[in-house]
Residue frames relative to the residue before (quaternion, step in Angstrom):
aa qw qx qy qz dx dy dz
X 1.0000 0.0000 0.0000 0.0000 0.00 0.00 0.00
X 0.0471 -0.7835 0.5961 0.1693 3.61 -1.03 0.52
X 0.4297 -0.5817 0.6121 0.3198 3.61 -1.29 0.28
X 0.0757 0.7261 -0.6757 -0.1028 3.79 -0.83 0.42
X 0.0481 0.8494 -0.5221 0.0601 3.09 -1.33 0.74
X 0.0707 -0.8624 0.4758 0.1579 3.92 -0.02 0.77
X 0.5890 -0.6013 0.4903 0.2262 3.37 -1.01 0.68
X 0.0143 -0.6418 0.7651 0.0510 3.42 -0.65 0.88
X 0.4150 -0.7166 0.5496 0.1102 3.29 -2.03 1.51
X 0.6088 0.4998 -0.3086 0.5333 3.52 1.67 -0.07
X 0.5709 0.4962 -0.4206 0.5010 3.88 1.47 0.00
X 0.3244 -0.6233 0.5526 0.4482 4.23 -0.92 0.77
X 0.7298 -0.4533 0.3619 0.3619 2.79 -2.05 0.50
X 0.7838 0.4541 -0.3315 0.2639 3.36 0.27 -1.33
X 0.5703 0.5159 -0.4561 0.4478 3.80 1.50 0.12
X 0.6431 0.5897 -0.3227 0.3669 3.66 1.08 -0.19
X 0.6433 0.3888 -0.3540 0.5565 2.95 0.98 -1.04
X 0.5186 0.5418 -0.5087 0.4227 4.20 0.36 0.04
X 0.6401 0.4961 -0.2563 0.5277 3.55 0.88 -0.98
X 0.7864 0.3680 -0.3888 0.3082 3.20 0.59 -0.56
X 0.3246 0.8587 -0.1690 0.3588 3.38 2.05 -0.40
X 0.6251 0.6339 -0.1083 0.4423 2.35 1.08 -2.19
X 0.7649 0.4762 0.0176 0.4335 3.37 0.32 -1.70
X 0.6689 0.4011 -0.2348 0.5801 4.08 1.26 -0.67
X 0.6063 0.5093 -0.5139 0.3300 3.91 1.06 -0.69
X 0.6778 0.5555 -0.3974 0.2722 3.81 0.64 -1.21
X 0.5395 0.7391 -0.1522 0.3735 3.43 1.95 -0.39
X 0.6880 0.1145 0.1958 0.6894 2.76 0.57 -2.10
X 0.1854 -0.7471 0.5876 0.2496 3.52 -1.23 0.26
X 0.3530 -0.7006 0.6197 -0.0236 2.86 -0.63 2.42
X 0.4309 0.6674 -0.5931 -0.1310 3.20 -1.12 -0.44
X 0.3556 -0.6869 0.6335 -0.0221 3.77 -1.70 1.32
X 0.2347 -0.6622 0.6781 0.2159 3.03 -1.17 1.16
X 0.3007 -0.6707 0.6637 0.1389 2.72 -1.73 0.30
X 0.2053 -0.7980 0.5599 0.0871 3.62 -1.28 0.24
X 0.4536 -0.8186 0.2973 0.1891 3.72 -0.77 0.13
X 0.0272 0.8715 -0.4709 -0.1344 3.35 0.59 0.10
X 0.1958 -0.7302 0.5899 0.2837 3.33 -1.14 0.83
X 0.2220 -0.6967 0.6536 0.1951 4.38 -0.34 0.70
X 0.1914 -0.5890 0.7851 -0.0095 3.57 -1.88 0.90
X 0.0619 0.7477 -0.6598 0.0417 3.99 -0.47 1.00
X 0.5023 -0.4714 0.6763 0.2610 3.35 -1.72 0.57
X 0.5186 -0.5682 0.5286 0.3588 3.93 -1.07 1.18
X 0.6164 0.5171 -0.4345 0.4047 3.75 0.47 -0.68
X 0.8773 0.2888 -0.2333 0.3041 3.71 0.44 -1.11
X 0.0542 0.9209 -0.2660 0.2797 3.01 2.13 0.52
X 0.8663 0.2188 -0.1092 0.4357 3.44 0.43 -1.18
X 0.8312 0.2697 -0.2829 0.3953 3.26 1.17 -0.39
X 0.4379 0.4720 -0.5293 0.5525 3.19 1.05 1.34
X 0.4446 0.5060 -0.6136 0.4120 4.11 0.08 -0.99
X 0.8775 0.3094 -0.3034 0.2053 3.74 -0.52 -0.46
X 0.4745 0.5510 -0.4011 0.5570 3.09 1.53 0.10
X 0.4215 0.7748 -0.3075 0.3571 3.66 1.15 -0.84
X 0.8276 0.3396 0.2103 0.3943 2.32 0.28 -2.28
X 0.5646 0.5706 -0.1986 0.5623 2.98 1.90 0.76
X 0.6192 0.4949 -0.1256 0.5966 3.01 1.46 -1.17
X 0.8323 0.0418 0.2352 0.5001 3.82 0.99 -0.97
X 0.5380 -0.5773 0.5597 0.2531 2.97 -1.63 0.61
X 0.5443 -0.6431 0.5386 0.0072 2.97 -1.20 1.59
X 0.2110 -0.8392 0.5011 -0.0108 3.51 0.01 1.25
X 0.6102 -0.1608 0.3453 0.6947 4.09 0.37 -1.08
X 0.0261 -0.5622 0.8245 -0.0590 3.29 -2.24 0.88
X 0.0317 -0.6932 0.7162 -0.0749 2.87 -1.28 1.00
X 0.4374 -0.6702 0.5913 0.0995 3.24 -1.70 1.05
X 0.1758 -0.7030 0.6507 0.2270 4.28 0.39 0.93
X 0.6123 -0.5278 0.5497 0.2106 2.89 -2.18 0.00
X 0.5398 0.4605 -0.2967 0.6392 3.53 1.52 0.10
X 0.3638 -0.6707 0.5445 0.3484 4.09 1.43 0.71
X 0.4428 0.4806 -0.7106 0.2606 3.56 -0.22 0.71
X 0.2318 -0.6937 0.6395 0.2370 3.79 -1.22 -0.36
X 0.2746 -0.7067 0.6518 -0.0198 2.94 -1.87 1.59
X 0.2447 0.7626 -0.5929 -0.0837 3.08 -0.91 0.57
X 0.2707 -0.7801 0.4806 0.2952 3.71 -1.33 -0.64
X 0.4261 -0.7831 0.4393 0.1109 3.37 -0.89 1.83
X 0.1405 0.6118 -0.7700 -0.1144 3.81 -1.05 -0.24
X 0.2892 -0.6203 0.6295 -0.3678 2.31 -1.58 2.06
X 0.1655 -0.6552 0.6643 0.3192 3.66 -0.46 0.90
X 0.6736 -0.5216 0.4397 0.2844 3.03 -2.01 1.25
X 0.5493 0.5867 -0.5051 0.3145 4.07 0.73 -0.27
X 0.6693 0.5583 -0.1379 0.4705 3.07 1.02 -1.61
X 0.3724 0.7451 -0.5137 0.2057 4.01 0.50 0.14
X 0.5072 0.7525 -0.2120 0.3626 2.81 1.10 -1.87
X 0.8091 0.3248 -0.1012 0.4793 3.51 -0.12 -2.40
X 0.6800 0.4741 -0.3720 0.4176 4.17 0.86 -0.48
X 0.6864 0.2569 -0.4369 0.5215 3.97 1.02 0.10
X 0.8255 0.2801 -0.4772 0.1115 3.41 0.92 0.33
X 0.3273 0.6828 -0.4588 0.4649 2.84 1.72 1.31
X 0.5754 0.6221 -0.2000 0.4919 3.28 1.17 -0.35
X 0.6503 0.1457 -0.4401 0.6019 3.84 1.20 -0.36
X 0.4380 0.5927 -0.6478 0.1928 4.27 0.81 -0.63
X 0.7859 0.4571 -0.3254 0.2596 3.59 0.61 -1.53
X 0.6431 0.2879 -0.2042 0.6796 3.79 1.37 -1.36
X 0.4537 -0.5355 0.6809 0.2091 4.06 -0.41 0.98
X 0.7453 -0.4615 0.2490 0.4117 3.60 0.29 1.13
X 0.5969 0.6523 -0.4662 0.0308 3.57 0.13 0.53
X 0.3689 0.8019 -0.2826 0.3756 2.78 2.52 -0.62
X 0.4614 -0.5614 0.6851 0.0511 3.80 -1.11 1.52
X 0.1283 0.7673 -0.6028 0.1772 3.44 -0.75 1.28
X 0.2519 0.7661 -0.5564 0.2001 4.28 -0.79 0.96
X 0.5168 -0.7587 0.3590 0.1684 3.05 -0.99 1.63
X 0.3829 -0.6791 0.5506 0.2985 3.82 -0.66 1.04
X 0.2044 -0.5936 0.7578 0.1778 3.75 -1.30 0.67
C-alpha cells in the first residue's frame, strides 16, 4: 500500500503534516503523545492568537471568565509544546496564563 500525498503551498504546515499522519499510521505504526494545555488570554489578545491555537491543535473547551479574559483547553502533540508558548508570548508579549492538563 502507498500513502500519496501532494503538498499544497497555500495549506499551513501543521494541517499537512496531520494529513500526512493520517495516511502513514495504517502503514507504519506512528504513534504521538499528546498533552493538554489549559491557555488564560487577555480579551485584547484574543483574536489574534485563537487562530494560531486553532492551528497548532484541537480545541478542547473555551470559556469566556467573568473578568472577559478567555479560557480555553489545547491538545497539542507533546513535540510541538515548545513552538505554542513561544508563539503564544510573540503574540501576548508574555501575558498569556498557560498549565499542563493531567
Amino acid at each position: 500500500t502507498e500513502a500519496r500525498f501532494h503538498v499544497d503551498p497555500f495549506k499551513p504546515v501543521d494541517q499537512q503534516v496531520q494529513e500526512v499522519l493520517a495516511k502513514l499510521r495504517p502503514i507504519l505504526p506512528i504513534r504521538f503523545d499528546t498533552v493538554r494545555v489549559k491557555i488564560r488570554l487577555r480579551a485584547q489578545d484574543y483574536p489574534r492568537t485563537i487562530g494560531d491555537l486553532k492551528a497548532q491543535g484541537k480545541l478542547l473547551e473555551e470559556n469566556w471568565l467573568s473578568d472577559g479574559s478567555w479560557s480555553g483547553i489545547l491538545e497539542i502533540p507533546a513535540g510541538v509544546q515548545s513552538d505554542l508558548y513561544a508563539r503564544l508570548n510573540a503574540r501576548t508579549k508574555g501575558t498569556a496564563e498557560t498549565a499542563l492538563v493531567k
